[in-house]
C-alpha positions in Angstrom: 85.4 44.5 46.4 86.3 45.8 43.2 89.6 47.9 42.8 88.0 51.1 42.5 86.0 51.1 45.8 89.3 50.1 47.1 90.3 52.6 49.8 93.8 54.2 49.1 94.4 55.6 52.7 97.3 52.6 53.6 99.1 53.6 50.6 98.7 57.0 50.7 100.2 56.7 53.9 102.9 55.0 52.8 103.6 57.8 50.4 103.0 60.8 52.8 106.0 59.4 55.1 108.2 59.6 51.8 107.5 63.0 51.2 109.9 66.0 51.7 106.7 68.1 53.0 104.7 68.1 55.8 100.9 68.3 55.1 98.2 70.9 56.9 94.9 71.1 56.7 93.2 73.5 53.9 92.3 75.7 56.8 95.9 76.0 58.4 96.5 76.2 54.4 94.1 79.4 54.1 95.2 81.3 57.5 99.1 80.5 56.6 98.1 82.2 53.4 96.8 85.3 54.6 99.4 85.7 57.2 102.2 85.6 54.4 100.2 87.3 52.0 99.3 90.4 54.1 102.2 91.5 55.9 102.7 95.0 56.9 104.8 96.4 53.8 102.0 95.2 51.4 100.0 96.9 54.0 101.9 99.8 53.9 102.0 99.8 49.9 98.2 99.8 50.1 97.8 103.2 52.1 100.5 105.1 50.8 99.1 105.7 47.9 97.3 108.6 49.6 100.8 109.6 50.4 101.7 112.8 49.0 98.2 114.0 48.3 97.6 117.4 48.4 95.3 119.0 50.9 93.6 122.1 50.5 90.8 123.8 52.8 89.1 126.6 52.9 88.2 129.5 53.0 85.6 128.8 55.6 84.4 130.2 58.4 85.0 129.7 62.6 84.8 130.8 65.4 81.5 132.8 67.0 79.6 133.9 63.5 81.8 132.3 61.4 83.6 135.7 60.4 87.2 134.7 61.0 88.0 133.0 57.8 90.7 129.7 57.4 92.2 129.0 54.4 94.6 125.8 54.7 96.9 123.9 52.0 99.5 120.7 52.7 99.9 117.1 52.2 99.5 113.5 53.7 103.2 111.7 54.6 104.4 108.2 54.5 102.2 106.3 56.8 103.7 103.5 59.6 101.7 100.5 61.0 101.9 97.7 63.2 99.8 94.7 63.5 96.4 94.4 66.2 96.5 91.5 68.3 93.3 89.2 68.1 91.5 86.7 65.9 91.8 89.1 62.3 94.7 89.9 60.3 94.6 93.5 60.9 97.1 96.7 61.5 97.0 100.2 63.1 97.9 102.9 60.4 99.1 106.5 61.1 99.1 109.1 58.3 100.7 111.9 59.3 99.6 115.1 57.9 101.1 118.4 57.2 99.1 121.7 57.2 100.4 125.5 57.2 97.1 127.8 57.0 96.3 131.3 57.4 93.7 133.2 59.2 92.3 136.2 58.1 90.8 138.4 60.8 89.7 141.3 58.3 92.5 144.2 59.2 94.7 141.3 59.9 96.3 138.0 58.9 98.1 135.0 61.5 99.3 132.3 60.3 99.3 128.8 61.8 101.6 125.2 61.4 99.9 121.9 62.0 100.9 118.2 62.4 98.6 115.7 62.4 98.1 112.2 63.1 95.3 110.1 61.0 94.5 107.1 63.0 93.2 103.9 60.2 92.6 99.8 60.8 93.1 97.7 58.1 91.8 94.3 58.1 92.2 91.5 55.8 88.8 89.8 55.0 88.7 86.8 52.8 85.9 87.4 49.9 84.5 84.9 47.7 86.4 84.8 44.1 89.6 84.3 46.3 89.5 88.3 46.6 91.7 89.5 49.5 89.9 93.1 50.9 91.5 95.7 53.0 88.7 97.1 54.8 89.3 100.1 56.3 87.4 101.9 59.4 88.4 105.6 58.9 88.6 107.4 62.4 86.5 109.9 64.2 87.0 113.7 64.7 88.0 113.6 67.9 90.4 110.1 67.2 92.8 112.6 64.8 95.8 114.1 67.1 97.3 117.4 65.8 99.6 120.0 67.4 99.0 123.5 66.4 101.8 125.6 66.3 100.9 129.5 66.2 103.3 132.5 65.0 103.1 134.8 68.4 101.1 135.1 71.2 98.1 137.1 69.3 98.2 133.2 67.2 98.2 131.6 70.3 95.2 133.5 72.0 93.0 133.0 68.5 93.7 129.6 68.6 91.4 129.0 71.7 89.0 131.7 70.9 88.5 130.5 66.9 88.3 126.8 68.1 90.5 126.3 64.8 91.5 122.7 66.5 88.1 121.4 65.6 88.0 122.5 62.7 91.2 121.1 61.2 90.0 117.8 62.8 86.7 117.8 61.5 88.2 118.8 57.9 90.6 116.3 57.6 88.6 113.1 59.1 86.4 114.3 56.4 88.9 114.4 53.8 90.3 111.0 54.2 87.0 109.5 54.3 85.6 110.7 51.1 89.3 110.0 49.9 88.7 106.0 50.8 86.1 106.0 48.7 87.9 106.9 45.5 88.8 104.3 42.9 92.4 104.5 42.9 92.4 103.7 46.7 89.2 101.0 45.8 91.7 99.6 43.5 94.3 98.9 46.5 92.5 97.6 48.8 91.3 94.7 46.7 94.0 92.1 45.7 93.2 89.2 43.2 94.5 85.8 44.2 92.6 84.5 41.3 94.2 86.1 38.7 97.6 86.4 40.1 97.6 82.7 40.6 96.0 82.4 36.5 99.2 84.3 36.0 101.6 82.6 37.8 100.3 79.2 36.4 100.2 80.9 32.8 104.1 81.2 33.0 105.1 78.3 35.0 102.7 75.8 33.3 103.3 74.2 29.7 103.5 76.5 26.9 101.9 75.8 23.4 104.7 76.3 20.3 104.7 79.1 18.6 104.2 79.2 14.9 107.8 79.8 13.9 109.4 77.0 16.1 106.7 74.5 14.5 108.6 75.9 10.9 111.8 75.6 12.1 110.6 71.9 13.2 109.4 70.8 9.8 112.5 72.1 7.9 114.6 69.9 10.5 112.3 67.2 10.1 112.9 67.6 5.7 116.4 67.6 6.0 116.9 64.8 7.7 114.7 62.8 5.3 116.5 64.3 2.4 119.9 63.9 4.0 122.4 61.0 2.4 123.4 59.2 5.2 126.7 56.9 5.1 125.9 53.0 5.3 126.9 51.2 8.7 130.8 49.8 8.5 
């Protein structure tokens, strides 16, 4: 048998046991990765940049004929997560959102206060091109929580007849879903291990000289050979 048939498995042995690491498989490898690599803060980094976007609605029309028109302005807020148990790497995200809106009844104008509560899960999917990608499953209508907060009892008592609730909800899930699909939040939800490992491996790997240390390395080279060096004893 000729050495390079040879198999190396009793050495390599030899050398794993010496080792200050212990080995996993390139699976345990991968899903260690992914569990490092998308924690909730990155997560969190991810989403937010809907945070602070404005919000504007309106005017439309609700309520029976449409004549009772809504006009609505306000912003999304820092969101919060926490992780889904099961087989994928994947969070619960809450964007709150803040909405102050008026209602114009024709002789008359109420005004309105709404929070609101923007259900998303995230999760991680591996992509070939070692692409990390944050798919998102934007919620439903009726998944969006809000608490409407009316100036008055006359408020109050349009609130039910107006059906504003649905409105708002129907609104904003459809806000955040056309907002999903624009390329600064495309941009985030894609992370490139490729090229942040080229990157890393650009700095920590060997570097070529640059053209002035190869000048100042021939002029040390010359004067050494030109220097008059004393004799020995």
């Amino acid at each position: 048998m000729t050495a390079s048939s040879a198999s190396p498995e009793p050495e390599w042995e030899e050398r794993e046991d010496s080792l200050p690491f212990t080995f996993v498989s390139y699976s345990d490898f991968g899903e260690e990765f992914f569990r490092r690599a998308v924690t909730a803060d990155r997560i969190l980094g991810a989403v937010n940049v809907l945070a602070g976007q404005p919000i504007e609605l309106g005017p439309i029309g609700v309520g029976p004929g449409r004549l009772v028109k809504v006009t609505a302005h306000g912003d999304i807020g820092e969101a919060q997560s926490e992780p889904v148990e099961g087989p994928d790497i994947a969070f619960r995200v809450v964007l709150p959102v803040s909405l102050s809106f008026e209602v114009d009844l024709g002789l008359e104008t109420q005004r309105f206060r709404a929070l609101l509560t923007v259900p998303l899960v995230l999760i991680a999917r591996a992509a070939e091109g070692l692409i990390v990608f944050l798919d998102i499953v934007p919620p439903r209508r009726d998944q969006i929580g809000i608490d409407l907060r009316a100036d008055g009892l006359r408020a109050s008592v349009l609130n039910r007849v107006a059906g504003i609730e649905g409105e708002v909800q129907r609104f904003v899930a459809k806000y955040i879903d056309r907002e999903l699909d624009k390329p600064y939040v495309q941009k985030a939800r894609v992370i490139d291990v490729a090229g942040a490992i080229d990157s890393a491996w650009d700095r920590l790997g060997p570097r070529r000289p640059s053209a002035t240390a190869a000048h100042i390395s021939e002029d040390f080279r010359g004067a050494v050979e030109h220097e008059q060096w004393p004799e020995d004893g």
